[in-house]
C-alpha positions in Angstrom: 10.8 1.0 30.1 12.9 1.6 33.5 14.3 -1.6 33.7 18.1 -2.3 32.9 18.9 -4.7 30.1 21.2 -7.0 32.3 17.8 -7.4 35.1 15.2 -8.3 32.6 18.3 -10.9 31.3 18.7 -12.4 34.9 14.7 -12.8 34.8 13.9 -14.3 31.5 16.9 -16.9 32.3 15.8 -17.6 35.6 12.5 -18.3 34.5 10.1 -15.5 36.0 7.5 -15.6 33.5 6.8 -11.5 34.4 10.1 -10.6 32.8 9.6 -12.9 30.0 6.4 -11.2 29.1 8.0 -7.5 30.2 10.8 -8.8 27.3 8.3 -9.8 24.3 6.6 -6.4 24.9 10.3 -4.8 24.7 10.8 -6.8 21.5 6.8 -5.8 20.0 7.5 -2.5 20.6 8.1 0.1 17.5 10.3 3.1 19.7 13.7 3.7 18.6 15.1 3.1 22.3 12.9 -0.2 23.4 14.9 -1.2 19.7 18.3 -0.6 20.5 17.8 -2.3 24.3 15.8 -5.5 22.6 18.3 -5.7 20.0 21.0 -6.1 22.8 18.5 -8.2 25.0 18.1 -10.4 22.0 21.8 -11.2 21.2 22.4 -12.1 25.1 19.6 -14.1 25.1 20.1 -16.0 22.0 23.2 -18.3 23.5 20.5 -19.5 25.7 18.2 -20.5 22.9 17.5 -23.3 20.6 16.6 -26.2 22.7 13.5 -26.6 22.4 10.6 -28.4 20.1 8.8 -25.5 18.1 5.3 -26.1 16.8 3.3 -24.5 14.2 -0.5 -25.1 14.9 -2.9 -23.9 12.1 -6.4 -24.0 11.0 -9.3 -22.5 9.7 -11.1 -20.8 12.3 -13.6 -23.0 14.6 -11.3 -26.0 14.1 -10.8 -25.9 17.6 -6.9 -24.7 18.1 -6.9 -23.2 21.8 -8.8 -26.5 22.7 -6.9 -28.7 20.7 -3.5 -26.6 22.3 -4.9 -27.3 25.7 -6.0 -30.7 25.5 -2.5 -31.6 23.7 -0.3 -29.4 26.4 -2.0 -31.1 29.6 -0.2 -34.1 28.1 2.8 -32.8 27.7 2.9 -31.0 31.2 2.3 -34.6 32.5 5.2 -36.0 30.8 7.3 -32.5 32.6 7.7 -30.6 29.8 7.6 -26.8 30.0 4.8 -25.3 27.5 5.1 -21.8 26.1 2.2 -20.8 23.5 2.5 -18.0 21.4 -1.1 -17.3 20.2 -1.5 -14.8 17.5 -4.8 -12.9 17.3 -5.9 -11.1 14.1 -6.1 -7.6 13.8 -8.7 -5.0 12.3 -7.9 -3.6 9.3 -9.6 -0.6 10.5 -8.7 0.4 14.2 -5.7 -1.8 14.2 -7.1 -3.9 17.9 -7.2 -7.0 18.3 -9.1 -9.1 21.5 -6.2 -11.5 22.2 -8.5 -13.5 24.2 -6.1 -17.0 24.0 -5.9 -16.7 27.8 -9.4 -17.2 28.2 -10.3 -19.8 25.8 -7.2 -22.0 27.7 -8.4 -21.6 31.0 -6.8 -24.4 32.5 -3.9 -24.1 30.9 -3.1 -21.2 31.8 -3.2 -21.3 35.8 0.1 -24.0 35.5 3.1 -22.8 36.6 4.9 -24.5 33.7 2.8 -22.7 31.0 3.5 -19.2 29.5 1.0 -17.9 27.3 1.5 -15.0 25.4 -1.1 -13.6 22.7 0.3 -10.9 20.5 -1.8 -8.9 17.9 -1.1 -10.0 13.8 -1.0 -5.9 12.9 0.0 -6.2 9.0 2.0 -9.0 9.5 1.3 -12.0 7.0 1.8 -15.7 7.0 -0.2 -16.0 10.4 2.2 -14.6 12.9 3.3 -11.6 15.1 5.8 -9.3 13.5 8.4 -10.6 16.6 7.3 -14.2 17.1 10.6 -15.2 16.4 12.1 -13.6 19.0 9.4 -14.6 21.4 10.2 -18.1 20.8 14.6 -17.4 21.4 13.0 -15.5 24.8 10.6 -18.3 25.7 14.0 -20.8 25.3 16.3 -18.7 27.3 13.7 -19.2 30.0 13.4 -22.8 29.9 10.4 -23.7 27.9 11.4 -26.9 26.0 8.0 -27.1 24.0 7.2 -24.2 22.3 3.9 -23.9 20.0 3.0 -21.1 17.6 -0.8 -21.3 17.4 -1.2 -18.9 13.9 -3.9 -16.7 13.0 -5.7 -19.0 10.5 -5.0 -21.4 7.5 -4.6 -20.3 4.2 -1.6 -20.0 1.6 0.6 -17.2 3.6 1.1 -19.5 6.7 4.4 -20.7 5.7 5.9 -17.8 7.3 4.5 -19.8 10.4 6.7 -23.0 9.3 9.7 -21.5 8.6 10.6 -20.5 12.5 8.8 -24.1 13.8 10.2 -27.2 13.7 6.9 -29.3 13.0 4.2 -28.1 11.2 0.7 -29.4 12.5 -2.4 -28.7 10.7 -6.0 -28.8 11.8 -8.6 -30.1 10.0 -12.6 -30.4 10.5 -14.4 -33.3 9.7 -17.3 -31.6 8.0 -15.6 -28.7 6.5 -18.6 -28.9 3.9 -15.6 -29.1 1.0 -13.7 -32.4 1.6 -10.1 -31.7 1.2 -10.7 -29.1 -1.6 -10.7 -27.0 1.9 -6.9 -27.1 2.2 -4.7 -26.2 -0.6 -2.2 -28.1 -1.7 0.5 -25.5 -0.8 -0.5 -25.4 3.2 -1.0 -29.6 2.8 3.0 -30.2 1.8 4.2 -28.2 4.6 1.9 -30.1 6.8 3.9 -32.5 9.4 0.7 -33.6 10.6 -2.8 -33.3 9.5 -5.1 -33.6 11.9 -8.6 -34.0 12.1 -9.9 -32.7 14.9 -13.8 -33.0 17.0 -13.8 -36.9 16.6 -16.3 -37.5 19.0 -20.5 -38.3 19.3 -21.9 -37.6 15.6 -18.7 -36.5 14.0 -16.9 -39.6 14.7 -18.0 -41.4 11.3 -17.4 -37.8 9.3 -13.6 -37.4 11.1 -12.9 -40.9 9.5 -14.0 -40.5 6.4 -11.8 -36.9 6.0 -8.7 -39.3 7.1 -9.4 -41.3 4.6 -10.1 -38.7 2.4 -7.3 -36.7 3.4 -4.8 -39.7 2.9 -6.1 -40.3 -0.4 -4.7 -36.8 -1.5 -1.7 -36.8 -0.1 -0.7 -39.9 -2.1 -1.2 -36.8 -4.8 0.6 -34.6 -3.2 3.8 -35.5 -1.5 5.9 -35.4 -4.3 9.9 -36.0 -3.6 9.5 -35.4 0.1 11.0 -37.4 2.4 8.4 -37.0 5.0 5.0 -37.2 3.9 2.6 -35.7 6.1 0.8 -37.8 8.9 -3.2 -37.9 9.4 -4.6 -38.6 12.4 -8.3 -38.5 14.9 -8.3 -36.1 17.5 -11.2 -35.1 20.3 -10.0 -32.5 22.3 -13.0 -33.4 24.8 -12.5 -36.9 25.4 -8.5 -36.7 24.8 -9.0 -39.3 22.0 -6.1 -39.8 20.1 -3.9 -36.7 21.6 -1.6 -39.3 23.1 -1.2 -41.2 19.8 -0.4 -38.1 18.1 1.8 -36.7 20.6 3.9 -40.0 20.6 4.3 -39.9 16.9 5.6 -35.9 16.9 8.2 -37.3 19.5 9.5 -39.2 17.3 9.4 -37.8 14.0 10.9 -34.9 16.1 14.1 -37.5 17.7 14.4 -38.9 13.9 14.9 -36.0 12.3 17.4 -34.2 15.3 18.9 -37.5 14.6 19.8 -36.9 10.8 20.6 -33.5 10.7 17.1 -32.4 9.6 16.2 -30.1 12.2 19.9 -28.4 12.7 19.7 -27.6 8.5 16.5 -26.8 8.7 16.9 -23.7 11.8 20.1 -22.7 9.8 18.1 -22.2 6.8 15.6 -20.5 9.1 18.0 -18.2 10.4 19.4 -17.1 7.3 15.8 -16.5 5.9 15.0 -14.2 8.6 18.1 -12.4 7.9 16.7 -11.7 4.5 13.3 -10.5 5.7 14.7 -8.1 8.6 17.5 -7.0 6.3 14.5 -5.8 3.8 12.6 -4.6 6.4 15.5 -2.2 7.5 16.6 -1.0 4.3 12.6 -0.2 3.8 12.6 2.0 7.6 15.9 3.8 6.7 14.5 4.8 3.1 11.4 5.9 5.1 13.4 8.1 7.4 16.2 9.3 5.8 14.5 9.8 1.9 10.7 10.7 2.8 11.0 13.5 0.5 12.7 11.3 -2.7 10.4 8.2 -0.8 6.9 10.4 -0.9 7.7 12.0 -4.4 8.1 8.0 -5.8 5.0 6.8 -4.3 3.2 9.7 -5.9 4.5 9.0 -9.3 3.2 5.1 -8.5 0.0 6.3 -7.5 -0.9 8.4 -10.0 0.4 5.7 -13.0 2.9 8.1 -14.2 5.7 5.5 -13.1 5.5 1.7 -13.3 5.5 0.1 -9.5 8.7 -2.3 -10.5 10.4 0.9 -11.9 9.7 3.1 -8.7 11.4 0.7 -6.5 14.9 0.3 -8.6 14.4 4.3 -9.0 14.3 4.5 -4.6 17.2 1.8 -3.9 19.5 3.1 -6.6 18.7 6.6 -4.2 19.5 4.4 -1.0 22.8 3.1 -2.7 23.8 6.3 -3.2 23.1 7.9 0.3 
């Protein structure tokens, strides 16, 4: 990348959406150089991070996320917020491409001058994100976006990875999933800020009301000690039904909770979680590089049952502590 460090800093924090994008491909990329400049990038940039509202939008696919994203962030463009999306695509498990075609589906959207959007490929990344989406969202702060939203690859189990770098976790719901609420396990439901049900309009009206119902119903099962028990609400991306209700209620669960303390214990934990994952994540590369023979000799002893799995692993750290 021939572009210095210190000029792709002066354009992500004055706000030139080219140099923000130029940056996130700096941070996707895998070369040991674009690592050692994004690393650098990253720690200048992070003093100007951490303002903003981050969002986690899930759902199964066809609930209607890019629609439900566009019809929620023409609302908050109107009240003069800056929108950054970060849509995450999934991959094939067989040529590794994906069509990141977020742009597209949030056609209006995306022509505003206060909206970045930014679709990455999931590779082998669990939990519904981009390996870097994290620091996407500390690049997309430095440059001013103040509402950030993490529209993940799909519902399931492994999206908390999506709620532990968001503030607010809103989840997607159709009103005839076929299933009732045995469609959303209970694990995805109590990270859930919001549940919404989503397509609310013409015939579906009287089926998005009953899965409310429905909906509330189980999370009188399901919240458990938590102070904040998720909220359920009727959404039409087409007509805008209800998308001001909702976005009035995540302003201020989102002022109550930066009020108390919530939100600043709740990044910290954040912070040191990811610390955790890229720390594992590091040792694995360096054992990679520096021990593929001892590395290569271990996985063959695991893949041919000579050697139990949880074995082979203390066997290859206890090689790394010695290196």
């Amino acid at each position: 990348m021939n572009i210095s460090v210190e000029a792709l800093k002066s354009g992500v924090l004055s706000g030139d959406t080219r140099a923000l994008a130029k940056v996130i491909t700096l941070f996707e990329s895998a070369r040991p150089d674009h690592r050692e400049m994004a690393n650098e990038l990253l720690s200048q940039l992070l003093p100007h991070s951490g303002q903003s509202l981050r969002l986690a939008i899930s759902g199964s696919p066809g609930v209607g996320k890019s629609t439900f994203i566009e019809a929620f962030g023409e609302q908050l463009l109107s009240a003069g917020h800056r929108l950054a999306v970060l849509a995450v695509d999934p991959s094939s498990p067989i040529s590794g491409g994906s069509i990141l075609g977020d742009r597209i589906r949030m056609e209006s959207l995306s022509r505003h001058p206060d909206v970045f959007i930014r679709p990455s490929p999931a590779g082998k990344m669990l939990g519904g994100t981009a390996r870097r989406t994290r620091e996407a969202i500390i690049a997309c702060e430095a440059a001013g976006f103040d509402r950030i939203c993490v529209e993940t690859v799909g519902v399931g189990q492994s999206e908390t990875l999506a709620a532990s770098m968001t503030d607010l976790f809103v989840l997607l719901y159709l009103p005839n999933s076929g299933d009732d609420v045995q469609g959303i396990k209970r694990g995805i439901l109590e990270l859930a800020d919001f549940v919404v049900i989503t397509k609310a309009d013409g015939a579906l009206i009287t089926a998005a009301n009953l899965a409310k119902s429905q909906i509330e119903q189980a999370l009188m099962l399901t919240r458990g000690t938590s102070h904040y028990p998720p909220q359920v609400f009727t959404v039409s991306s087409i007509t805008g039904e209800g998308i001001a209700e909702l976005g009035e209620a995540l302003l201020a669960t989102a002022k109550d909770r930066q009020g108390s303390g919530f939100f600043a214990n709740k990044r910290r934990q954040q912070s040191l979680a990811w610390f955790r994952s890229e720390f594992i994540d590091q040792i694995v590369a360096d054992a990679d590089r520096k021990l593929a023979d001892d590395a290569e000799a271990i996985r063959a002893e695991v893949e041919n049952s000579t050697v139990a799995p949880s074995v082979a692993a203390r066997k290859l750290i206890s090689k790394i502590l010695k290196k």
